[in-house]
C-alpha positions in Angstrom: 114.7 83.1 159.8 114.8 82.9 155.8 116.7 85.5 154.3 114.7 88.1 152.2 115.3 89.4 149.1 113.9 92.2 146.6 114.6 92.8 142.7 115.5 95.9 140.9 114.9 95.7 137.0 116.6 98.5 135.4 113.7 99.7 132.6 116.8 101.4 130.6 117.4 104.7 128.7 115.7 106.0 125.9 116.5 103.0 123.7 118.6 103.9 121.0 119.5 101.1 120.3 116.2 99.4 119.5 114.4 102.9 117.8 111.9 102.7 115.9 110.6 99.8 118.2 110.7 102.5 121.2 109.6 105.4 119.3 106.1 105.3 121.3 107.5 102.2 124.0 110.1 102.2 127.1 112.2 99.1 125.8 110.6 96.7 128.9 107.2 97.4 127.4 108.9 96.1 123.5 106.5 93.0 122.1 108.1 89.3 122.5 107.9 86.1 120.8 103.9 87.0 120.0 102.3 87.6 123.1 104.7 88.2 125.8 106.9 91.6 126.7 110.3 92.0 127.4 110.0 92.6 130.9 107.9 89.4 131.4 111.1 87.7 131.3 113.1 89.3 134.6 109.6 89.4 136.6 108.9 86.0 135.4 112.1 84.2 136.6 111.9 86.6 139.7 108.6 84.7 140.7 110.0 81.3 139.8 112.7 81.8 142.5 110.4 83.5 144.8 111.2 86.9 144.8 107.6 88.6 144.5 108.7 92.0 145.6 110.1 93.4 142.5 110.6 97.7 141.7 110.9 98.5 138.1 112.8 102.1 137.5 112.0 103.5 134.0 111.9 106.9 132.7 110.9 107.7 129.0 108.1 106.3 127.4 106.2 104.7 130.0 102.3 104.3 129.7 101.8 101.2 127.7 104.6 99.4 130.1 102.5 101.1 133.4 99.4 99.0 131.8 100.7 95.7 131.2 101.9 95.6 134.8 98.7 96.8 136.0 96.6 94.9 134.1 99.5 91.2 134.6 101.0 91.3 137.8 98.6 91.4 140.5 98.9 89.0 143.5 96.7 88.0 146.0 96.3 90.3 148.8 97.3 87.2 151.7 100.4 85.9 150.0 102.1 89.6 149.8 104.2 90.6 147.2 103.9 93.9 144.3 105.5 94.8 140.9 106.1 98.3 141.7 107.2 101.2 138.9 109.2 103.9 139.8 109.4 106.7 137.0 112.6 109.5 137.1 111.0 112.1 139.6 111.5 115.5 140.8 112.2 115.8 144.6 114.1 118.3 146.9 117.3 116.9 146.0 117.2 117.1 142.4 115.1 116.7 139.3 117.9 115.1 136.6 116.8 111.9 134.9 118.4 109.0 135.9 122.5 109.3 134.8 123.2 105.6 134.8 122.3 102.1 136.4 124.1 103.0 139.3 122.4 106.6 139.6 118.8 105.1 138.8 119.1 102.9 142.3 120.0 105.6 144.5 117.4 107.9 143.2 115.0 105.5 144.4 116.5 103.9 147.3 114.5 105.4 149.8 111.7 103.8 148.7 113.8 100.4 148.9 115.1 101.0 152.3 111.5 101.1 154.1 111.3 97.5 152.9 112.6 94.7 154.8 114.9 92.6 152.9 118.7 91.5 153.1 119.6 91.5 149.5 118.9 92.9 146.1 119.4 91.3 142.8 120.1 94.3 139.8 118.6 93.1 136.7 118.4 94.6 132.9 114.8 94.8 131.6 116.0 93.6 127.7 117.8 90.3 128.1 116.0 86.9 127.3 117.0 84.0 129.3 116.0 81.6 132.0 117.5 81.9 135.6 117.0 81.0 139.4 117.9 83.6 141.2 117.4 81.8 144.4 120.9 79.5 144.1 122.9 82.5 143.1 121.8 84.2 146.4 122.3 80.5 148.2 125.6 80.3 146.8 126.2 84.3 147.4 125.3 83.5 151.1 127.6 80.5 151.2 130.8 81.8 150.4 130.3 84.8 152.1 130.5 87.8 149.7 128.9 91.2 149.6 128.6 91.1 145.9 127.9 88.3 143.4 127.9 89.2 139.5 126.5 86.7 137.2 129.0 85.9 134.4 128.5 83.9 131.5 131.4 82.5 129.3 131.9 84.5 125.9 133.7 84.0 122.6 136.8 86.4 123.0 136.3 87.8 119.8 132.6 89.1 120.3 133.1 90.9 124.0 133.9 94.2 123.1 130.3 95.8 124.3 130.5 93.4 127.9 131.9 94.1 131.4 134.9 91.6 131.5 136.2 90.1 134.8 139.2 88.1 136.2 138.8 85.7 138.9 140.7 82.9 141.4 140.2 79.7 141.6 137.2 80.2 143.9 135.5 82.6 141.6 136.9 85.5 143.8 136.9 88.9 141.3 140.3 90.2 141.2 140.1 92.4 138.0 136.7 94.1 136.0 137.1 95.8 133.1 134.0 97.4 131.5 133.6 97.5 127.3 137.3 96.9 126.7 138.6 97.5 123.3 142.4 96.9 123.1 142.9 93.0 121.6 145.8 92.6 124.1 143.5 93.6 127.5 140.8 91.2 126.3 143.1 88.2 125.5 144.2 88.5 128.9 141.4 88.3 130.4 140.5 84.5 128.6 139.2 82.2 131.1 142.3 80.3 132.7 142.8 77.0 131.9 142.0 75.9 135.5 138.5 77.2 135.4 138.0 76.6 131.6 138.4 72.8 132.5 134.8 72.9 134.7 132.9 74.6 131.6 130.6 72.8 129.5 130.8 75.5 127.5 132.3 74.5 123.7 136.1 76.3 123.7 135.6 78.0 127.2 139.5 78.7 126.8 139.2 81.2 123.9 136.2 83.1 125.7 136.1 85.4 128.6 133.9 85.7 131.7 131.8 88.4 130.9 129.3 90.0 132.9 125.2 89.2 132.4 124.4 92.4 134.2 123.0 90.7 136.9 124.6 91.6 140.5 123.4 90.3 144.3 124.4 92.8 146.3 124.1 92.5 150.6 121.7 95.3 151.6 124.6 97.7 153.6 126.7 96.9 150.6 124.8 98.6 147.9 123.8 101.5 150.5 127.4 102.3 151.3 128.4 101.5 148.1 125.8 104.2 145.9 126.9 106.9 148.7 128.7 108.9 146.3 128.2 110.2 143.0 129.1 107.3 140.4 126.6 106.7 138.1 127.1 103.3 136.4 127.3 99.6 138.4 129.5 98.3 135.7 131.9 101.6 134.5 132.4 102.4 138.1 130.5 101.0 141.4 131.9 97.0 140.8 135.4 98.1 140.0 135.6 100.6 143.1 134.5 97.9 145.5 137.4 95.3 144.5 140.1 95.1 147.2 137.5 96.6 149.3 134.5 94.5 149.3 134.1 90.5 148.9 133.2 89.9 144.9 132.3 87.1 143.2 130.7 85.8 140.2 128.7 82.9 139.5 129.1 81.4 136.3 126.0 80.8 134.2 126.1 78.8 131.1 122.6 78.6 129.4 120.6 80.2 127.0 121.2 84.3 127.3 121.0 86.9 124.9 121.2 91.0 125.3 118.2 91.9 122.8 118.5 95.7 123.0 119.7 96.4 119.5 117.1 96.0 116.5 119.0 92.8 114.8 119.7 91.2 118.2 115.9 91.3 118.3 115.2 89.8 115.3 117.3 86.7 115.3 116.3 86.2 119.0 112.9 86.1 118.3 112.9 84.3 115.1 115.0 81.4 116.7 112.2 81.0 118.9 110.9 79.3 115.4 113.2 76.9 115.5 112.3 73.0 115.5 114.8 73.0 119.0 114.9 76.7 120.1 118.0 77.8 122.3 115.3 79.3 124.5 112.2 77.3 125.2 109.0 78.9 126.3 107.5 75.5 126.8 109.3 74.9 129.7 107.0 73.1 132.2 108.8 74.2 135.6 109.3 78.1 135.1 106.9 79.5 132.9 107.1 82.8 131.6 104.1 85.0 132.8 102.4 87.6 130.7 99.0 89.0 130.7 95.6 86.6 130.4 93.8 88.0 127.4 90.8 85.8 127.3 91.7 85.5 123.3 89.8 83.4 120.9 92.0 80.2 119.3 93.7 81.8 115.9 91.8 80.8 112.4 94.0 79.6 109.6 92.6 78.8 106.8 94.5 77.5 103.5 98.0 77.9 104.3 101.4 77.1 104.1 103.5 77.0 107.2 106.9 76.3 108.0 108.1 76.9 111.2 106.0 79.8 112.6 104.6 80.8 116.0 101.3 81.7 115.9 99.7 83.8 118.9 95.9 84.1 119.9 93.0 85.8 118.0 94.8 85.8 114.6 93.2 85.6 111.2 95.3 83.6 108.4 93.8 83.1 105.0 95.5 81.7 101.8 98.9 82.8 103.0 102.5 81.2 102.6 104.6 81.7 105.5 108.2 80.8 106.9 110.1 81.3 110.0 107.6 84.0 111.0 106.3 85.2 114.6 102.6 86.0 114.5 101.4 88.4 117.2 98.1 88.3 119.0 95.3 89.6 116.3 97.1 89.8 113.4 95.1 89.5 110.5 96.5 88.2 106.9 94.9 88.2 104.0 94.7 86.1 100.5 97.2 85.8 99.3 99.9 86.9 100.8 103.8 85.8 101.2 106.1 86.3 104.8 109.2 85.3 105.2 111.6 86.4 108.5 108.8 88.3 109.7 107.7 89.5 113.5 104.6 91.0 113.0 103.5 92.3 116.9 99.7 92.2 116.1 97.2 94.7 117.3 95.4 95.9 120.6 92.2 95.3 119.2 90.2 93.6 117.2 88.4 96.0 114.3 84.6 95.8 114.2 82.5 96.3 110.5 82.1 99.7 111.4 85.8 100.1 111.9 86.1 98.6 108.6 83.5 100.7 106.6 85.5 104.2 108.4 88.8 102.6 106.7 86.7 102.8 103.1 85.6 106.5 104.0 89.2 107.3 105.3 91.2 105.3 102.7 93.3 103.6 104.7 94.0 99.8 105.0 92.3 97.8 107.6 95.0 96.6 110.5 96.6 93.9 109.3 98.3 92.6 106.2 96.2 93.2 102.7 95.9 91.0 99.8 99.1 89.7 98.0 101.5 91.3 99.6 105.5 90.0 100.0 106.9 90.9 103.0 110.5 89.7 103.9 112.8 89.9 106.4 110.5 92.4 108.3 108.9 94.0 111.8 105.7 95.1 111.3 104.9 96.9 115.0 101.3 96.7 116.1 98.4 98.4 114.8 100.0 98.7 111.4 97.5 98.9 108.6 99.2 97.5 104.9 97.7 97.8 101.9 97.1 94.9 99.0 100.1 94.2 96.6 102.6 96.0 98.8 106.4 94.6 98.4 108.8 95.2 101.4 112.6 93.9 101.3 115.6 95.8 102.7 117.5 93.8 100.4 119.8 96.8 98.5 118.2 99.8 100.6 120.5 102.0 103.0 120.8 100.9 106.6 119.1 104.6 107.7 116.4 104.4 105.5 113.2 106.3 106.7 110.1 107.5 105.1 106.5 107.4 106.2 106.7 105.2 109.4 109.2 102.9 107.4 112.8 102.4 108.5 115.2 99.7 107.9 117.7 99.0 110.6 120.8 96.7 110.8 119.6 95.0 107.6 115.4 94.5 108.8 112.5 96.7 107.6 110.8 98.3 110.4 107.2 99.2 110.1 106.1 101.3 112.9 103.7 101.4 115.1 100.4 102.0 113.7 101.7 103.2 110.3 99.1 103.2 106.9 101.8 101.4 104.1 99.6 102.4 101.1 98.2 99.7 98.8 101.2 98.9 95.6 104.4 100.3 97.8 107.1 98.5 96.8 110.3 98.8 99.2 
């Protein structure tokens, strides 16, 4: 009989790390490469390796992700299969949000245990790569272990925020050590020169093994394993379980990027750009799923453009833009300059009688006005910008804010559904 297996996206905390993008938005829920959301990606490459029963835990800021899964993922009734949200609840046994990774399984693990499965893969709802789940759980089933953690070879230098592991020669986990900081513990933990000789991976002996987040854990495992009080996989259930329990990682050496912070972001989704992207959405044999909008093809009409992804339903005219990502709907007018830019689009398209209450109101229609010069920019959806508006966080403080307008880690920030008056200059 096949083995069965479920997956368990962690939907995160209150996502500090990416604010002002989840001022109004759970980080899963967080706009992608013009069309998609962040969570697309774990359900997506769940469904490419046949897992198709798949729990999402969240907590803060939850309607617009409960939508697009109700409105995306819905399977036919004879093959089986359900995207399933479970929000921080109040029950007899307590009513604390979730304290952790670790804590955020076992507050829902009664409603995994009444499935019937033999394994779970853990996986974070804000990375962006591609992955078949179902050779790590063949190769977790072939050598026998209780736990598998996915590991991915980093530059030694740049591992401070990761889970670090050592391992044998057979990939066994002999050591994990979670967010080090002290040089001398993370130069001893570079890959041996034993393993670093099977790596494609340029250097592989000045980088470490670090860990993707991603665990397969046997079903008794995880049960016995969250009995207790720890509240954190990484921190504190994986390091308990060595000497006790059979880990091992998988190594995984493609495309994979931890886009929770605002410039992480930003690069990832402007590389998507690029002539040769490091991640490729036009992959023909795992596609990345997302919603079917029944969108119009975008109008562009007198314009320059250099190396720009352009969604559905957009409205270009007389514009100049470079290394840009155009969400569905976005409207630019005459006239106007964008360089580095993400704008996320809108949720709807404004009719003329939307248009003639922006006149009454005085407020921009949604969209990008005449002339403006935007660079180096995330304009979230719905926002409405006036003509001959400048933004640039060239020279301006890292914790700027004022009227719906931040700049973070070097990137202007235009929040969701936020009137930039015509002339502002930034």
């Amino acid at each position: 009989m096949q083995k069965k297996a479920i997956a368990v996206i962690m939907g995160g905390g209150r996502g500090s790390r990416l604010y002002p993008l989840t001022k109004e938005r759970c980080k899963p829920a967080v706009p992608l490469a013009g069309k998609y959301r962040l969570v697309d990606i774990p359900i997506s490459n769940c469904l490419n390796s046949g897992i198709n029963n798949i729990y999402l835990l969240t907590q803060f800021n939850t309607a617009s992700l409960h939508r697009h899964i109700q409105e995306t993922y819905r399977f036919d009734p004879f093959g089986g299969g359900t995207v399933d949200i479970l929000s921080a609840e109040q029950t007899e046994k307590g009513d604390n949000w979730y304290q952790g990774t670790a804590d955020a399984v076992r507050q829902n693990i009664h409603h995994f245990t009444n499935s019937e499965y033999d394994y779970v893969v853990i996986l974070s709802g804000d990375q962006l790569y591609r992955m078949d789940y179902d050779k790590i759980i063949a190769e977790h089933i072939k050598n026998d272990a209780e736990v598998t953690v996915a590991a991915i070879p980093f530059p030694a230098q740049s591992c401070t925020g990761l889970g670090l592991m050592r391992v044998s020669e057979s990939l066994e986990i002999t050591e994990f050590v979670e967010k080090p900081t002290d040089p001398k513990v993370i130069d001893g933990l570079k890959i041996p020169e034993n393993i670093a000789g099977t790596l494609k991976t340029s250097n592989p002996k000045e980088c470490c093994l670090a860990s993707m987040g991603i665990y397969v854990f046997n079903r008794k495992t995880m049960i016995d394993a969250l009995d207790n009080s720890m509240t954190d996989f990484g921190k504190e259930v994986i390091p308990s379980l060595l000497g006790s329990s059979k880990l091992r990682a998988t190594i995984f050496e493609g495309y994979w990027e931890d886009i929770g912070t605002v410039k992480a972001f930003f690069d990832a989704n402007l590389q998507l750009a690029d002539p040769m992207p490091k991640f490729n959405f036009f992959s023909r044999g795992r596609p990345i799923f997302t919603r079917a909008r029944y969108l119009p093809a975008s109008k562009i009409n007198r314009c320059s453009i250099n190396h720009v992804i352009i969604g559905d339903g957009c409205i270009i005219t007389d514009s100049y833009l470079k290394r840009c990502v155009i969400g569905i709907r976005s409207v630019l007018r005459e006239g106007t300059r964008l360089e580095n830019v993400i704008m996320m689009g809108a949720d709807d398209f404004e009719s003329a009688e939307d248009r003639r209450l922006n006149r009454e109101l005085g407020r921009p229609d949604v969209g990008v006005g005449l002339n403006c010069e935007i660079k180096n920019a995330i304009i979230d959806k719905g926002a409405r910008i006036g003509d001959n508006v400048k933004l640039n966080p060239e020279g301006k403080p890292d914790m700027y804010e004022k009227n719906g307008v931040f700049v973070r880690d070097g990137v202007v920030i235009v929040t969701k559904n936020t009137c930039v008056p015509a002339n502002t200059v930034l």
